[in-house]
N, C-alpha and C positions, 0 to 999 in steps of 0.2 A: 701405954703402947701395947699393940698387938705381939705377943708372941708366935714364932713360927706356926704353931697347932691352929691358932686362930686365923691367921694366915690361911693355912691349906684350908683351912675351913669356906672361907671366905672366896676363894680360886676357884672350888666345887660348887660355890652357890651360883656363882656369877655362871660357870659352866653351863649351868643349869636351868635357871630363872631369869638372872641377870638381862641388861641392856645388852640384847642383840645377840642373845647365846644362841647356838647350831641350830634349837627349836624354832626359835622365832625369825631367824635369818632364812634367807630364802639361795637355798643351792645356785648356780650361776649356769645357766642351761648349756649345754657342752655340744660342739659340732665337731665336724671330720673336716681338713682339707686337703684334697686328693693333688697332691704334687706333681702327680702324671700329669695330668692335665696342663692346658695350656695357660701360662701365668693370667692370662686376662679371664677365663672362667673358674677359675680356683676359687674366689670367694663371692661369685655371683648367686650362692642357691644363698647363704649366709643374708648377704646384704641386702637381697631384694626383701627382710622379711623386715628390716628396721628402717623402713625408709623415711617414714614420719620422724622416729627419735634422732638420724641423725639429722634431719634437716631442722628440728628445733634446739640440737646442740650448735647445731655452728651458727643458725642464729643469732645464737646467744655469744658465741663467741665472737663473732664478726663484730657484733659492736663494740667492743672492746681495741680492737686489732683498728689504729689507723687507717684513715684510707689509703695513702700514699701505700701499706702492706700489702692490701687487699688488691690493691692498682698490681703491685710488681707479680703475687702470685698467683691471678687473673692472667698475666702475659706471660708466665711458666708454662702454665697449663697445656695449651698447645704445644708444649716441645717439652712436655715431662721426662720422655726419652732419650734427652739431653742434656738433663741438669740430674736425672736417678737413673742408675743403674738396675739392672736386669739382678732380682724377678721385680723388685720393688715397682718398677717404673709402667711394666705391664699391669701389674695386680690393681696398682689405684686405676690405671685408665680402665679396666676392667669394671671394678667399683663403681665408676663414672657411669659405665655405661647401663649398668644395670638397677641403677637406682635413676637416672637421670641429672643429678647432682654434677655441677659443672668441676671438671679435672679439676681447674685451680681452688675449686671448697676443698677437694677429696687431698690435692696438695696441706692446706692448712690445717685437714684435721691430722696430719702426719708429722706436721710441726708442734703440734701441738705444747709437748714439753719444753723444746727450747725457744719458745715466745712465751711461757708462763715462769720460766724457771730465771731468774733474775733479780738484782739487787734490790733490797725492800718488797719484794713480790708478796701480794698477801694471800697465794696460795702455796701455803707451808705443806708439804704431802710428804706421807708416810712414817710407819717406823719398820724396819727390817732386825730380826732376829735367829742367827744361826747359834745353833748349840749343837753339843756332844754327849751324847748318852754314856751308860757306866760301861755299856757292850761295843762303843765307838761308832757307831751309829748317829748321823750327821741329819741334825734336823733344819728344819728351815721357813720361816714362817714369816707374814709379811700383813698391813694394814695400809693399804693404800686411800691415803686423804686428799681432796682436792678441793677446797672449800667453795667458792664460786658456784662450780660445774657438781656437786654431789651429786644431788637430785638425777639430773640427765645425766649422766655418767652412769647409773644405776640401772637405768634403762638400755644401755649398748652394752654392756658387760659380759663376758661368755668365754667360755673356756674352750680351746682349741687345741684338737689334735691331729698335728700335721701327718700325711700318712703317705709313704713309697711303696708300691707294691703290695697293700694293703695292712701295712706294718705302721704303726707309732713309732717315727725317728723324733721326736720334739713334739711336747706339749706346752701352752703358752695362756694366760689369762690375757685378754687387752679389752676393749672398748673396739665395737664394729667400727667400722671405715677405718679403723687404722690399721697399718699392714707390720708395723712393727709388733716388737713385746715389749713393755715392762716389767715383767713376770716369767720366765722360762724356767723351761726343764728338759734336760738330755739326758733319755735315762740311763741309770750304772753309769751316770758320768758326772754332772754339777748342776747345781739348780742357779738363779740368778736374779737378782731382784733390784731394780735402782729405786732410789731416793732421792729427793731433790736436794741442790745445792744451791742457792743462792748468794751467785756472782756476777759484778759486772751490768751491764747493761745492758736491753732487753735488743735496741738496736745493733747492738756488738752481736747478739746471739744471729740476730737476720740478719746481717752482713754478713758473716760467716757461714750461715747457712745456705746464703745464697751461690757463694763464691764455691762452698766446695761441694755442696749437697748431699747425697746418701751418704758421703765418708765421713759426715759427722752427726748424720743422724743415733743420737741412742739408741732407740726402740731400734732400728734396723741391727745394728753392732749384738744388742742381743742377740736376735734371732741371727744373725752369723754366726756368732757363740754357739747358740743350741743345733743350729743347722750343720756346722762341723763334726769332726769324731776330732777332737783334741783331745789330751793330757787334763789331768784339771790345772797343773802348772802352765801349760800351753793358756788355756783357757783363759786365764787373769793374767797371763803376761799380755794377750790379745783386748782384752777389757782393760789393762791398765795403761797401756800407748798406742793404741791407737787414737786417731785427731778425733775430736770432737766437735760440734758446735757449742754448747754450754755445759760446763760442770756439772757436775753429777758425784751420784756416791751407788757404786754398782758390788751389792752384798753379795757372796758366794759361798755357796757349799759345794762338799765334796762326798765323798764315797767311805772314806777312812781316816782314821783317826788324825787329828790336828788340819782335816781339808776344810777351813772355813775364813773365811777374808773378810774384811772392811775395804773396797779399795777408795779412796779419796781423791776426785780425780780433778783438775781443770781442764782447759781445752786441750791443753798440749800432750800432759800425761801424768801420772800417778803423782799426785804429791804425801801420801801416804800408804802405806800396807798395813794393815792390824790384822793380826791372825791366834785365831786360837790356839790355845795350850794348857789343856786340860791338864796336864801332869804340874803345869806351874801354878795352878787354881783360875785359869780363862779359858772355863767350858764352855762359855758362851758369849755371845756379842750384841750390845746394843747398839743400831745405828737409829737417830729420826732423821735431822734435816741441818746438827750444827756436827761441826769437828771434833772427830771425841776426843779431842786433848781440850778442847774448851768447857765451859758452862753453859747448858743450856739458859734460854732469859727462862724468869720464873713466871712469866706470862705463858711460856708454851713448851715445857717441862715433860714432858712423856717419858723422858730416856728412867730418871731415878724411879717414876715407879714402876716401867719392867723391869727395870734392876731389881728392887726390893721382890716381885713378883715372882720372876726368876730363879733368885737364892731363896725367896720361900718353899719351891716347888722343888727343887733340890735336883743334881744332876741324875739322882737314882730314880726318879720321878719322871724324868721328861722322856715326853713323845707326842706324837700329833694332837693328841686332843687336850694335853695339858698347856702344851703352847698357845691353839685354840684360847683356851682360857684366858693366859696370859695378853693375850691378843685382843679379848673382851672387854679388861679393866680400865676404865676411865682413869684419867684422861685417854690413854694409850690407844682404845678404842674412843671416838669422839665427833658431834656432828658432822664433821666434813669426812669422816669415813664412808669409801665409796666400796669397798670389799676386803673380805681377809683370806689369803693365802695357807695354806699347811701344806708342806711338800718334803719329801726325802730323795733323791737321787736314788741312794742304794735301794728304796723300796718304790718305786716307781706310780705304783698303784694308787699311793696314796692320795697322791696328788688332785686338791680340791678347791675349791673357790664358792665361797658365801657372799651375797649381795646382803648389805648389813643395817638394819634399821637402825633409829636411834630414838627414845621419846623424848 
């Protein structure tokens, strides 16, 4: 068995050399979106530049997706302004029109998570990781997996910073056509990352979505999260009851010391909080894609070895580039890794996204 020394040894190599370390990944090209502007050209310079990659993501996904689905959100399409509220509702028809991409695709790639996120789904995604420095300093870091969709996923990828009066209020990672985040950030305030949950059934998910739409979309509920000035308490009280369409697990940091959450959610509301507590020895949090009071199966096990990763790197240790690492290590990093995340609230700047190879 590896001692810790060998351990850290081994953290710096992968950093360095390793499968899909900071050298050989490829940065996530980062655009402006100017909020002044009217919801429907805010993400037109954006999207007119990917119009081939999204049209062979949703390709891809449309086969998948019933017809009887493709039927209902085909007849959304024309009255998107009546099932999504404002800006969401503008920004896709915007989307639409500037790629040529009919409303109701630009509807499905918005759904995207709660039509993939469902019981036995075998797009298992992500592992989310907040920790506490020895100076309280709240790190926050993230592996976003989607087995099916890598590949194209990798191609839409890109880092977003939303901008009021020529100011960064919220930065966000997503996948273009989508007008949500999976990935936020409010700075000097709390970073945000979900996870999939796998609950229930994939029809329960589009029923519900249909019935109540943006107010249960995920990705949207983030960006209202980032797009707010809340509390960070505010903020996970807002992420943990607010309705949903499908379960989820929406990871959070904060600014100061003990601000970092597990929230564990169903559709209705929080059926868990796990928060860190440095002073009790829970400087840091593993989430992937099961309950952390349960076991992961030992088919798809990520959680123990950032554990072990984690307390090898030691909390006098950690910071962006060591999480990085941590983030690098197989399985944890793994084929259907579609990017990885490194972000601080309290440091703002940091905030980064890697498009992630794998061989």
């Amino acid at each position: 068995m590896w001692n810790s020394v060998c351990v850290c040894m081994f953290l710096c190599l992968v950093g360095a050399i390793g499968p899909g370390s900071s050298e050989t990944s490829i940065p996530a090209k980062r655009y402006t979106v100017n909020l002044d502007l009217p919801e429907q050209s805010r993400f037109h310079d954006i999207a007119v530049l990917y119009i081939p990659e999204m049209q062979n993501l949703l390709s891809v996904f449309k086969k998948m997706v019933p017809g009887f689905v493709l039927d209902i959100v085909a007849a959304i399409g024309p009255e998107v302004d009546k099932h999504f509220r404002a800006p969401y509702a503008g920004e896709m028809i915007g989307i639409a029109a500037a790629t040529g991409i009919d409303v109701g695709d630009v509807v499905l790639a918005n759904l995207f998570y709660e039509l993939t996120a469902y019981k036995n789904s075998p797009t298992k995604a992500c592992t989310s990781i907040v920790a506490e420095a020895l100076n309280g300093t709240i790190y926050h870091g993230r592996n976003l997996d989607y087995g099916t969709f890598t590949d194209l996923l990798k191609n839409v990828t890109a880092i977003v910073d939303y901008q009021q009066g020529g100011e960064t209020v919220y930065t966000g990672t997503n996948f273009v056509g989508m007008v949500g985040l999976l990935t936020g950030q409010k700075p000097y305030g709390y970073t945000i990352t979900l996870d999939e949950r796998d609950q229930g059934d994939w029809w329960m998910n589009l029923i519900d979505g249909l019935a109540d739409g943006t107010d249960g979309v995920a990705s949207f509920l983030i960006r209202d999260t980032v797009a707010g000035d809340y509390t960070f308490e505010a903020a996970v009280g807002k992420l943990a009851y607010s309705p949903l369409i499908a379960p989820c697990y929406f990871i959070v940091g904060g600014t100061t010391s003990g601000q970092g959450v597990v929230i564990t959610r169903d559709r209705v509301s929080a059926v868990d909080l796990w928060y860190l507590n440095a002073l009790g020895g829970q400087w840091f949090l593993v989430e992937t894609n099961y309950d952390h009071w349960t076991t992961p199966p030992p088919d798809d096990d990520r959680r123990d070895p950032a554990i072990k990763a984690m307390n090898a790197t030691g909390r006098a240790n950690i910071n962006a580039p060591a999480l990085f690492s941590v983030l690098s290590i197989p399985p944890v990093m793994n084929p259907a890794t579609t990017y990885t995340v490194t972000m601080s609230a309290e440091i703002p700047e940091l905030y980064n996204t890697w498009v992630r190879p794998y061989p």
